[in-house]
Backbone bond lengths (Angstrom), bond angles and torsions (degrees), N, CA, C in turn:
res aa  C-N    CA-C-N  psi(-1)  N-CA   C-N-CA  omega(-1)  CA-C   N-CA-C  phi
1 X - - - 1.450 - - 1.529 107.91 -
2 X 1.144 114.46 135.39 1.638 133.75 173.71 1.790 99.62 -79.83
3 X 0.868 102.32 84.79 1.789 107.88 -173.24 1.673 111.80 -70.78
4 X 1.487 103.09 -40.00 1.631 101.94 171.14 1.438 111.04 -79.70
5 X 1.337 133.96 -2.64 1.665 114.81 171.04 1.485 95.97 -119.49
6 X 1.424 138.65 26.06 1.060 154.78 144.86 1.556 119.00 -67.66
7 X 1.268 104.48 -54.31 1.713 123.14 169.67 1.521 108.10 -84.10
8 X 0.917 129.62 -26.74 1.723 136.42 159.22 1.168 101.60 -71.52
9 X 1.289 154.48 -21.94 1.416 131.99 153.45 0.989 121.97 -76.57
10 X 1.705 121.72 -52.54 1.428 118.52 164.18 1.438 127.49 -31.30
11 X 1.376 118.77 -73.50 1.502 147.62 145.04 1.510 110.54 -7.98
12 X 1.126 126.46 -33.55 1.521 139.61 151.69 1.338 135.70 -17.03
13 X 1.603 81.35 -63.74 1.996 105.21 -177.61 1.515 88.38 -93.65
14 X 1.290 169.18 14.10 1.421 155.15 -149.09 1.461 106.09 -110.68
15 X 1.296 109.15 158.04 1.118 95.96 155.22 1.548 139.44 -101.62
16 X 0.941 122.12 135.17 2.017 107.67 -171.09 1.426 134.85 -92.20
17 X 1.200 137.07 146.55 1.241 97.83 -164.92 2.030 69.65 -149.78
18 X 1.732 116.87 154.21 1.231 118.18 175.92 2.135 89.36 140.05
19 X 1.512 92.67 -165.78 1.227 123.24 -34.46 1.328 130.88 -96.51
20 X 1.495 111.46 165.01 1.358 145.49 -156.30 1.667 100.82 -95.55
21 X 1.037 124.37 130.10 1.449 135.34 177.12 1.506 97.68 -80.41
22 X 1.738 123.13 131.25 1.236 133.54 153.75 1.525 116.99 -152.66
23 X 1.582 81.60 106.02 1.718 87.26 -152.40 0.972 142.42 95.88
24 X 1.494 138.36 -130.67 1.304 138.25 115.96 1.354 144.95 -76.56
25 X 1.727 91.05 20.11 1.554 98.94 -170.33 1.788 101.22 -118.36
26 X 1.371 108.73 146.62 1.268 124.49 179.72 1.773 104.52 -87.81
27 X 1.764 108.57 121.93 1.683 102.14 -171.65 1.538 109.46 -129.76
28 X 1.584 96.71 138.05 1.785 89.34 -157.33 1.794 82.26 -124.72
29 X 1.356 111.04 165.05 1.397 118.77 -164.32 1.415 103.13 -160.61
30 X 2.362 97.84 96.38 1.475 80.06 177.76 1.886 106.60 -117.80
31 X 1.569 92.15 136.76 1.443 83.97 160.91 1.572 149.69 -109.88
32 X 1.312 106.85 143.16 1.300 122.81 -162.22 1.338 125.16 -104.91
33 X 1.568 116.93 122.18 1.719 141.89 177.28 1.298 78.14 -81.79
34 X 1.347 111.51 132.36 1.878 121.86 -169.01 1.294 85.66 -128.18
35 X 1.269 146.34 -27.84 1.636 120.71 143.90 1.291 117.43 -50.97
36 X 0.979 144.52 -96.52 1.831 140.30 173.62 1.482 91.80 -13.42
37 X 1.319 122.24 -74.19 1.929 109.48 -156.51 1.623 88.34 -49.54
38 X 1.396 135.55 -74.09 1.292 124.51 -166.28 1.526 117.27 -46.37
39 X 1.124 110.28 -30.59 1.381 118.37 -161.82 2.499 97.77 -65.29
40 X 1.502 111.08 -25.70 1.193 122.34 -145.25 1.492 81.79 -125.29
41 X 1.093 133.50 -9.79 1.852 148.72 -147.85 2.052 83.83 -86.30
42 X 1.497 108.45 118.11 1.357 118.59 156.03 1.230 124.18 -76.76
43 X 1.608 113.63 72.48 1.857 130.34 -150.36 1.661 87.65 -67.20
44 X 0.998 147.52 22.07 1.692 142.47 162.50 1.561 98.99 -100.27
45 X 0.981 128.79 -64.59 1.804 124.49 176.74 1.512 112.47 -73.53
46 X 1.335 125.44 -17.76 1.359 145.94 155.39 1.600 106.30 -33.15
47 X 1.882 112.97 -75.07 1.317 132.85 177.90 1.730 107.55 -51.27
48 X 1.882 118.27 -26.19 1.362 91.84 -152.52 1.446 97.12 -84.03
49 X 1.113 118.78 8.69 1.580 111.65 -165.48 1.612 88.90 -120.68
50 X 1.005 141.45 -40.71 1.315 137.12 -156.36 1.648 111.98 -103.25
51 X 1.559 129.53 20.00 1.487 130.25 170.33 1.285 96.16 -52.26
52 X 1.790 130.32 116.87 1.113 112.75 160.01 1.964 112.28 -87.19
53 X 1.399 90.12 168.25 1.729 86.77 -177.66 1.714 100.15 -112.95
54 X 1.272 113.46 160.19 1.602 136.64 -17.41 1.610 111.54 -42.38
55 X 1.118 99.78 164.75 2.496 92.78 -168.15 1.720 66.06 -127.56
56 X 1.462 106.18 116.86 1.086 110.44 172.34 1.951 114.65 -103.79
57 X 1.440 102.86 164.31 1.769 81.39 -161.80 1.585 97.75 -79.21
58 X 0.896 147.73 -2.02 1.651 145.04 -172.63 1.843 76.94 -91.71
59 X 0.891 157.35 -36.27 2.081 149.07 -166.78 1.225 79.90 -95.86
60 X 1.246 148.82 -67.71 1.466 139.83 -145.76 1.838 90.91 -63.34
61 X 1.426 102.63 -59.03 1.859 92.76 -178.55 1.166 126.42 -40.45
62 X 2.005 105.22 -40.38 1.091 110.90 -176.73 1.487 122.54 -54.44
63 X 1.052 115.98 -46.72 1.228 140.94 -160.44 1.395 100.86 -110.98
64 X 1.040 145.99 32.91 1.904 157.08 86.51 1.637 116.83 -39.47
65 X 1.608 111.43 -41.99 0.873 116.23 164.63 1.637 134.35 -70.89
66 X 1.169 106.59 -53.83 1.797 117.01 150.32 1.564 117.04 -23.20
67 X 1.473 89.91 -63.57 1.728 93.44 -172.16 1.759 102.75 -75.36
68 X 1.244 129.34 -51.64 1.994 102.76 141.35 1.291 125.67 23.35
69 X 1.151 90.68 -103.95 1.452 119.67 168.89 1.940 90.08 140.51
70 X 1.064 131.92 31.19 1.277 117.93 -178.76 1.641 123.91 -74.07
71 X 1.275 126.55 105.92 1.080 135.43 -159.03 1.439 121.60 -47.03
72 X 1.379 111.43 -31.32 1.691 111.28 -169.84 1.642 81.80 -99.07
73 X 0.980 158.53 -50.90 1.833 146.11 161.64 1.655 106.73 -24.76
74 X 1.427 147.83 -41.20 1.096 153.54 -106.69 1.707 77.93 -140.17
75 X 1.674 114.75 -65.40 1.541 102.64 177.52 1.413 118.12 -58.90
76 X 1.158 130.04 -47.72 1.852 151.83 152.16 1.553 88.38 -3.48
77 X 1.033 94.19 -79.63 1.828 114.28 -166.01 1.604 116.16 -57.20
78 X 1.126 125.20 -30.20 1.748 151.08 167.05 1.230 89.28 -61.27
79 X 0.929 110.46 -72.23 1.881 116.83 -148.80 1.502 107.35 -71.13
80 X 1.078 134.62 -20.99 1.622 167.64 -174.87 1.588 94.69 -74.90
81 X 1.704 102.47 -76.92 1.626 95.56 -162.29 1.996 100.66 -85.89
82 X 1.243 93.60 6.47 1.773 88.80 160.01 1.348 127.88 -68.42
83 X 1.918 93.83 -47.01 1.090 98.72 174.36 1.755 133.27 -60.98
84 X 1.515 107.90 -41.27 1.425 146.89 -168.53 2.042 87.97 -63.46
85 X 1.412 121.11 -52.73 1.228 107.18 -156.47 1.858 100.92 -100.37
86 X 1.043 92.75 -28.04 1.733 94.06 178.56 1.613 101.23 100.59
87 X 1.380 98.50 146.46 1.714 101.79 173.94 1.832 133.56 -54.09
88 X 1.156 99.67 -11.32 1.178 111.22 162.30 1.376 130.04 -141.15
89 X 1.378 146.22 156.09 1.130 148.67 -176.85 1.519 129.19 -162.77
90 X 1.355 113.97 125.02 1.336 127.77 177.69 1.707 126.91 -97.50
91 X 1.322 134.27 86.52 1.359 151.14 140.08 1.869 108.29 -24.32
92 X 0.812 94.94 107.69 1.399 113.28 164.65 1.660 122.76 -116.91
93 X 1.477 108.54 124.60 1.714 97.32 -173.24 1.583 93.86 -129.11
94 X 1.113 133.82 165.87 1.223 155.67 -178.05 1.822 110.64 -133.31
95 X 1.436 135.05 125.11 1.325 144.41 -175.35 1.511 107.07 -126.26
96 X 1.249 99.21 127.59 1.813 103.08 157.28 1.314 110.78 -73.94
97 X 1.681 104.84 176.60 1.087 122.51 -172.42 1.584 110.20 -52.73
98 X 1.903 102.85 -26.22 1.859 89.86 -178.12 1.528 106.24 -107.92
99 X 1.025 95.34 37.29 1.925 93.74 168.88 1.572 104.77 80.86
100 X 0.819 107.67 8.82 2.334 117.19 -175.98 1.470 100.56 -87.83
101 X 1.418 114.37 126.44 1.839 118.88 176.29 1.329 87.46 -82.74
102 X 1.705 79.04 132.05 1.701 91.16 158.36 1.578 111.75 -125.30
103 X 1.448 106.91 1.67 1.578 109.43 162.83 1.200 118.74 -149.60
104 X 1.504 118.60 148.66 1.637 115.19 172.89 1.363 98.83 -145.59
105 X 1.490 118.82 122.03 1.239 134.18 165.08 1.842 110.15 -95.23
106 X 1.052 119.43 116.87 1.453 114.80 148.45 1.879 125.19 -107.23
107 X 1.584 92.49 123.39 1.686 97.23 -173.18 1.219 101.30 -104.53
108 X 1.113 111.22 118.53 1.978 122.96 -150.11 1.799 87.71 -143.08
109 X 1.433 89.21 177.63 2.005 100.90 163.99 1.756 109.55 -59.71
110 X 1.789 118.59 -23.87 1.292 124.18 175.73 1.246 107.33 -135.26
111 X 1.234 122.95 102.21 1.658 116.20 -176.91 1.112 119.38 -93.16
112 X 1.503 104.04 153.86 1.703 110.17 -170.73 1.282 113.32 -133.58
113 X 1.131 138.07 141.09 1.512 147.08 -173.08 1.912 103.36 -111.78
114 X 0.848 99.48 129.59 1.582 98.59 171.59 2.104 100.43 -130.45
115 X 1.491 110.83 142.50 1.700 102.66 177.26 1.746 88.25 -129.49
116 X 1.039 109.34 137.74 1.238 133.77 155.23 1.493 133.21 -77.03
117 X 1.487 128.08 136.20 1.448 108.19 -160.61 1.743 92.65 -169.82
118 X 1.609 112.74 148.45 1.889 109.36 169.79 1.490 85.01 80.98
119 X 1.446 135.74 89.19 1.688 148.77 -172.06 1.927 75.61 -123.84
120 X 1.215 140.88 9.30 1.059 126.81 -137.18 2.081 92.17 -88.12
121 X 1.142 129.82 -172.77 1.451 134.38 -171.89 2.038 81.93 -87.61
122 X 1.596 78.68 140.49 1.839 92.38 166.10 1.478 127.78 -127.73
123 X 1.167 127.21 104.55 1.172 118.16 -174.90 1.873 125.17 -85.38
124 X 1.434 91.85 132.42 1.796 101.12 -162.48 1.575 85.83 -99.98
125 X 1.243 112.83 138.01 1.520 131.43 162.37 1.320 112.58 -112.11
126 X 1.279 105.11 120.10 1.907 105.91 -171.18 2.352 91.53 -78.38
127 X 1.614 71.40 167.07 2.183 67.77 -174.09 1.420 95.37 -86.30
128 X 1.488 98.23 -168.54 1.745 99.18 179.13 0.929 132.02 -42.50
129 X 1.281 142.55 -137.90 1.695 146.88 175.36 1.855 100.63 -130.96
130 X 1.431 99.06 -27.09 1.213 99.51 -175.67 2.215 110.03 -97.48
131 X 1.377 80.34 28.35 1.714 98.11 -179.77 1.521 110.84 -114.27
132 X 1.290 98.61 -28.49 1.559 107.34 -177.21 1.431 125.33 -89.41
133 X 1.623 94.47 149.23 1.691 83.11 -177.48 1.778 97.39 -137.73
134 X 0.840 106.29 163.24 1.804 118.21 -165.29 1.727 105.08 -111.00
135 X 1.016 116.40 90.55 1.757 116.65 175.21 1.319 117.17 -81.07
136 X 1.131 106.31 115.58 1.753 116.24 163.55 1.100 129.12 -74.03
137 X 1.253 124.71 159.38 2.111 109.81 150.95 1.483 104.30 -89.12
């Protein structure tokens, strides 16, 4: 599971309120009716971040069905991560001076802390020439 674009979807529908100086870090605090966010929740980009593992084939069906659009799969799936996140929920993020998270707390029915760290320059090396391939329509 992609846990930070998990809480970036949720976090979506919330409301925000900040920010609050702590430290040197900029802190924003949004909270979230996780019925309404689900209720408004695009459960197809929802799934691409949130497959949990083992992806068993009775969840993989399920969620064949979701992406469907089959309506009683879609409530299944609501009622599931209702349960999983709890009726309410608070997103907490923390920003440096250049706008870079270096923390995200979510205080949910299961809370999770994620810290961020290494904002440092990255260098991408494309592969050979004889690696690449050029797709058309």
């Amino acid at each position: 599971m992609n846990s930070h674009r998990v809480h970036a979807l949720l976090a979506a529908r919330g409301r925000v309120s900040g920010p609050a100086s702590d430290g040197e870090l900029d802190h924003y605090t949004v909270t979230i009716d996780v019925q309404e966010a689900l209720d408004a929740l695009d459960l197809g980009a929802f799934l691409e971040a949130y497959d949990p593992l083992p992806l068993m084939r009775d969840t993989e069906n399920e969620y064949g069905m979701v992406r469907a659009g089959d309506k009683a799969a879609r409530t299944r799936l609501r009622n599931r991560l209702l349960k999983e996140f709890g009726a309410q929920a608070t997103c907490e993020l923390w920003l440096d001076g250049q706008g870079r998270p270096v923390r995200q707390r979510l205080t949910a029915k299961t809370p999770t802390e994620i810290t961020f760290s290494h904002w440092g320059d990255t260098t991408v090396a494309a592969p050979p020439a004889d690696q690449i391939r050029v797709l058309t329509k």
